[in-house]
BARO-581574 format. One record per residue (C-alpha): residue number from 0; x, y, z. Coordinates in steps of 0.001 Angstrom, whole numbers, plus 500000, padded with zeros to 6 digits. Layout:
BEGIN
+------+--------+--------+--------+
: resi :     c1 :     c2 :     c3 :
+------+--------+--------+--------+
:  NUM :      X :      Y :      Z :
...
+------+--------+--------+--------+
//
This chain:
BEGIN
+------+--------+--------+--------+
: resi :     c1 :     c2 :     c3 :
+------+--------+--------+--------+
:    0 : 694040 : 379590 : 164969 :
:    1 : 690494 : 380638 : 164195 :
:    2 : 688158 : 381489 : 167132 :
:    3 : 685897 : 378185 : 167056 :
:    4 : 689285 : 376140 : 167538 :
:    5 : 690087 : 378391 : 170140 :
:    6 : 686747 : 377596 : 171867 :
:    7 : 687023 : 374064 : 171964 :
:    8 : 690418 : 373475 : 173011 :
:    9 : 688988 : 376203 : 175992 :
:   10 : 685922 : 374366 : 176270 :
:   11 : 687698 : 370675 : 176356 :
:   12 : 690214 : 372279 : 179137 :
:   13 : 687710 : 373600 : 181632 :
:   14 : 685459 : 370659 : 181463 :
:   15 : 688536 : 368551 : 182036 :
:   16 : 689313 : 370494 : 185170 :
:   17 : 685881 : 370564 : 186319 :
:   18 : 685673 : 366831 : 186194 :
:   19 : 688873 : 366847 : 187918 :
:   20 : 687697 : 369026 : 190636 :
:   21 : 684373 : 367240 : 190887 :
:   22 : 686251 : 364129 : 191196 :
:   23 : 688668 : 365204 : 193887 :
:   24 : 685819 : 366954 : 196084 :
:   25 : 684489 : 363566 : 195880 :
:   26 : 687176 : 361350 : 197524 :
:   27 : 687320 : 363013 : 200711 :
:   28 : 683250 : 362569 : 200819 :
:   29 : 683560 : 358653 : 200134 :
:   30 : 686499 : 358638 : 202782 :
:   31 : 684136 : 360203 : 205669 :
:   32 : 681505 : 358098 : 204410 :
:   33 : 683832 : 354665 : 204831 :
:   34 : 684951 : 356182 : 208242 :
:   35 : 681542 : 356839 : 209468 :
:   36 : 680105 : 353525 : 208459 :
:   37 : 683346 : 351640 : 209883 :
:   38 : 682851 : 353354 : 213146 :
:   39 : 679096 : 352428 : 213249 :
:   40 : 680079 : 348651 : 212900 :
:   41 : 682699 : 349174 : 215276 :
:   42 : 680116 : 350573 : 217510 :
:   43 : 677715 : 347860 : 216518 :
:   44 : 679782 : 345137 : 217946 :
:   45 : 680684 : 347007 : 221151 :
:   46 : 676968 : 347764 : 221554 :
:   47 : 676505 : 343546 : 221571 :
:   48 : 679076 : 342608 : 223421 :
:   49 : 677875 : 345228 : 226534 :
:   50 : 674522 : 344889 : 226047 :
:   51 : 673970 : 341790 : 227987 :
:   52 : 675740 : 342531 : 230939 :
:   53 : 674712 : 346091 : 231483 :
:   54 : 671267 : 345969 : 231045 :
:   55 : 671014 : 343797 : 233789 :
:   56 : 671413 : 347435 : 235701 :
:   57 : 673795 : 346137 : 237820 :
:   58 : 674443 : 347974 : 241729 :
:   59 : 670892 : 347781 : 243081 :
:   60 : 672367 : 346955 : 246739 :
:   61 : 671717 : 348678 : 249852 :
:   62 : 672242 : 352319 : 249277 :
:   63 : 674695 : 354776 : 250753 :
:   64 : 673371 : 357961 : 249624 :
:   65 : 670280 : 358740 : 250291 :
:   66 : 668800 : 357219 : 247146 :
:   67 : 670577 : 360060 : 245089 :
:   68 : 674030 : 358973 : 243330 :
:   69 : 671541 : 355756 : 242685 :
:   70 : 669368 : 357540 : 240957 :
:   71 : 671813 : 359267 : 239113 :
:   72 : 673492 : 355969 : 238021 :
:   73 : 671088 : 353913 : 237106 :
:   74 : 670301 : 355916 : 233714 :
:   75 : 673758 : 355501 : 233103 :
:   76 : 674702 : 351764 : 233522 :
:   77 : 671473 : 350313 : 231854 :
:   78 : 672257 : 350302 : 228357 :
:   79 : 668566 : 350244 : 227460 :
:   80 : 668081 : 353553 : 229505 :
:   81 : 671027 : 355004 : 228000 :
:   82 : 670702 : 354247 : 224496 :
:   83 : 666443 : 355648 : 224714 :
:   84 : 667062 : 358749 : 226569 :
:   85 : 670366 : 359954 : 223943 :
:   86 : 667952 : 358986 : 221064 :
:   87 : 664777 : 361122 : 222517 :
:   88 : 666968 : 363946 : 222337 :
:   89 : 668158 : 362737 : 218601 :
:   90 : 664736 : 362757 : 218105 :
:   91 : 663658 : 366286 : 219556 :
:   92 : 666385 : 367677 : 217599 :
:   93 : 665198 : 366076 : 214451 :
:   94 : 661648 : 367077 : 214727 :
:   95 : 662574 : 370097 : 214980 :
:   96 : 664343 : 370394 : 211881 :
:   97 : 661449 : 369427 : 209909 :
:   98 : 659533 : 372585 : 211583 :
:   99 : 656161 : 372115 : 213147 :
:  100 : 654525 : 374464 : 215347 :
:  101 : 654913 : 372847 : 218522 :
:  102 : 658008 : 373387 : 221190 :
:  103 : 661304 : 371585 : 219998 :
:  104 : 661401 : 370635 : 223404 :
:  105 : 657773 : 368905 : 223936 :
:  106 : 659676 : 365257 : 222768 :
:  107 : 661659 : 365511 : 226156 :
:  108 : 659624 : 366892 : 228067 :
:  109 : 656619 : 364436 : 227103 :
:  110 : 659402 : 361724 : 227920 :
:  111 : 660001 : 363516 : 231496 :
:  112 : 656639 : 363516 : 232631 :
:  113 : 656486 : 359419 : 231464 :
:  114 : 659479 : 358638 : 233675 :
:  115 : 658091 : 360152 : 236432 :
:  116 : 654583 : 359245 : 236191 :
:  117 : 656407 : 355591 : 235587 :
:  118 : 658516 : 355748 : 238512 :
:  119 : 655743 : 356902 : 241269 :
:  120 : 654080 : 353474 : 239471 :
:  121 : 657480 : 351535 : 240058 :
:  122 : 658104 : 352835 : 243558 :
:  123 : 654245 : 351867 : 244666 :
:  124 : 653886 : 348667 : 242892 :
:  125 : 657342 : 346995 : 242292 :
:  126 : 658161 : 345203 : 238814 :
:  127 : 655519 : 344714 : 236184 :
:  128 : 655754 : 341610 : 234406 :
:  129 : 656809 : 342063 : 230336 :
:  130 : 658144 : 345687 : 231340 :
:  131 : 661908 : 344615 : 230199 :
:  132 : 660737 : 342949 : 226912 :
:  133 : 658568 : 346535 : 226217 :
:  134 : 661340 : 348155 : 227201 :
:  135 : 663717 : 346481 : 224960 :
:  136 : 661147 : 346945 : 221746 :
:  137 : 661192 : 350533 : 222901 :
:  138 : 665209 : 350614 : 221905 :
:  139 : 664454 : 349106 : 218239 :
:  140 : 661633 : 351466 : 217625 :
:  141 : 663869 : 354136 : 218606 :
:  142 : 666368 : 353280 : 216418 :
:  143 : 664112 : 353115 : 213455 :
:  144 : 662952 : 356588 : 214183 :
:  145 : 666230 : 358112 : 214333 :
:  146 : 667530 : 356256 : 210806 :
:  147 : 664264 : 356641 : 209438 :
:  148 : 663931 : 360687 : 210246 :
:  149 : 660192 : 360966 : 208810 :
:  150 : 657143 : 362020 : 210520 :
:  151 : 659177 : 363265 : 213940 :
:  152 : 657246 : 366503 : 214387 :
:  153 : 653733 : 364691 : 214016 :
:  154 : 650972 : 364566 : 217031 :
:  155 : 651699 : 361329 : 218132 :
:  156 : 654960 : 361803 : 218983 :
:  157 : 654948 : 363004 : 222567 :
:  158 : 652364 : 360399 : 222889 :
:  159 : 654361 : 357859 : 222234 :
:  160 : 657260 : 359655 : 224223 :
:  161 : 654754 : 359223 : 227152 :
:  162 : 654499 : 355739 : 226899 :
:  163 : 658174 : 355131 : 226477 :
:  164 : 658683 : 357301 : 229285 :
:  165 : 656614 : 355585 : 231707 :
:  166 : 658175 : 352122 : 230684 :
:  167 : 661482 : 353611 : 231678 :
:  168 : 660621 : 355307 : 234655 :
:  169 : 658406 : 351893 : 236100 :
:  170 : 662158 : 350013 : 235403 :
:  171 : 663683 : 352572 : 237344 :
:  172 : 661018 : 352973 : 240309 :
:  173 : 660660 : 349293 : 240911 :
:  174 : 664888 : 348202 : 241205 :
:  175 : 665224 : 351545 : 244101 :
:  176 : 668016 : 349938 : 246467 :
:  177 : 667728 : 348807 : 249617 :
:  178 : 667434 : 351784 : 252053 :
:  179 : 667126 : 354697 : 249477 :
:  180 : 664914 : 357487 : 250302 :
:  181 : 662320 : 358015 : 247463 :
:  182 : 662836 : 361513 : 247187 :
:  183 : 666476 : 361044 : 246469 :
:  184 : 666680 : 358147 : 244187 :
:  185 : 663241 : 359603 : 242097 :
:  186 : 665397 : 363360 : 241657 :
:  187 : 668368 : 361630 : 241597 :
:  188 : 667081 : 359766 : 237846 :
:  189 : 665411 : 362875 : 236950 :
:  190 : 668655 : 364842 : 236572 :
:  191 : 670433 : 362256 : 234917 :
:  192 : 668044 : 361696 : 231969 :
:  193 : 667668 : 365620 : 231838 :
:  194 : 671418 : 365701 : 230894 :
:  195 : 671244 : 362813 : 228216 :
:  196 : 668667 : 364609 : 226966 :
:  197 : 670213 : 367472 : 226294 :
:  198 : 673569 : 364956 : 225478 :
:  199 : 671234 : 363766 : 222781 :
:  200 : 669844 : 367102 : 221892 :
:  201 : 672949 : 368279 : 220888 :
:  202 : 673851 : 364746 : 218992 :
:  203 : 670791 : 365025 : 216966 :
:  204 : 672012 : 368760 : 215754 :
:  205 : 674932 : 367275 : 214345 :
:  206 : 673233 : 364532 : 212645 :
:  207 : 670957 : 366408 : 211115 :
:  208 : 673622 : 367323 : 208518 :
:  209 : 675194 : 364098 : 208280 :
:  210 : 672570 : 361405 : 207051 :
:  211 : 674804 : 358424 : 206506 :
:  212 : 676034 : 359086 : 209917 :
:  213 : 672356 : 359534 : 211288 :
:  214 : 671003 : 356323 : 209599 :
:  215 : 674252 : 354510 : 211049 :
:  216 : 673782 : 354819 : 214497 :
:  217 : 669784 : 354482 : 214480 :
:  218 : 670394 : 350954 : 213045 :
:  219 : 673066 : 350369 : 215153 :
:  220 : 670712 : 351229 : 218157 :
:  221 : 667609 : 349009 : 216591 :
:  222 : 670160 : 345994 : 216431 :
:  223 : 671910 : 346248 : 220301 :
:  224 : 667989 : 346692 : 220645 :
:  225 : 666941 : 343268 : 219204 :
:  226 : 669654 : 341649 : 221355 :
:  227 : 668215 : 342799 : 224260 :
:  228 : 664847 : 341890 : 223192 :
:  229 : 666135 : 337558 : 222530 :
:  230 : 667391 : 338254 : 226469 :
:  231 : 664752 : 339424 : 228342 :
+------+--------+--------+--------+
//
């Protein structure tokens, strides 16, 4: 067999294999794909079918404990709360991916000083009318942020963290329970959103290197966040 016959039959072998290969190393990549975008709708529908309910913050009696385990709570069971504070640390962990000169940590921390600044307002002045529906729009712009994954690590992002911040933290000021002390319920909210942040901190590192993923939940977010915008 002369050495050009040789060659091709080599040739025609090893690209066979490598398509082979290539093709195999591809199936379990569609698979996670499929899995992550099933459990997206999956969470997608549970997302709608609590959102109603829960972000009516529910358990604003009279207190029992000093305005702390309220405090602590009510980030918790409001889905609104929940779903902004995991996605500011998404956020945080996505600007700082994209580098930037600025502290990975001046997202949360912008979003901190809004919730309290927000929830001296709350506390002083009670409810502010269109502060749900805001609130609500905060959610879907959230989401988009989080699927979209461009521009995170500009100026006007602790800005805006500011302002979303304060929104939250006005919600939370204004629906204290009967007999909590101040002091209590205000630290008492503080800690909790300090942990989802880091909850979502640590979320955002993972979907940094899954995209699909990433883009999954921030529309699943922007869509339980358009259902709570036709209810308040």
């Amino acid at each position: 067999m002369s050495t050009t016959s040789t060659g091709t039959i080599t040739g025609t072998i090893t690209g066979t294999t490598d398509a082979s290969v290539t093709a195999s190393s591809a199936r379990p990549r569609r698979a996670r794909v499929r899995r992550s975008i099933g459990a997206a709708v999956g969470a997608a529908f549970g997302s709608l079918a609590v959102a109603a309910p829960v972000a009516a913050h529910p358990g604003h009696g009279e207190s029992t404990s000093w305005g702390v385990l309220d405090g602590l709570l009510h980030p918790i069971l409001g889905l609104d709360h929940l779903l902004t504070i995991v996605a500011v640390g998404v956020v945080a962990a996505l600007a700082a991916s994209m580098g930037g000169r600025r502290s990975p940590w001046t997202i949360p921390l912008a979003f901190l000083v809004g919730m309290m600044s927000g929830g001296i307002g709350g506390l002083l002045w009670g409810e502010r009318t269109g502060v749900e529906l805001l609130i609500a729009a905060s959610v879907v712009v959230l989401g988009v942020l989080v699927a979209a994954a461009s521009r995170l690590h500009h100026l006007w992002m602790p800005a805006l963290m500011v302002g979303v911040g304060a929104l939250h933290g006005q919600a939370h000021g204004a629906e204290i329970p009967v007999g909590a002390a101040r002091g209590g319920y205000v630290a008492g909210f503080l800690v909790a959103t300090a942990g989802l942040l880091v909850v979502g901190t640590a979320a955002g590192l993972g979907l940094r290197r899954a995209p699909v993923l990433r883009i999954a939940a921030g529309s699943v977010m922007s869509v339980a966040g358009a259902w709570m915008l036709l209810g308040a």
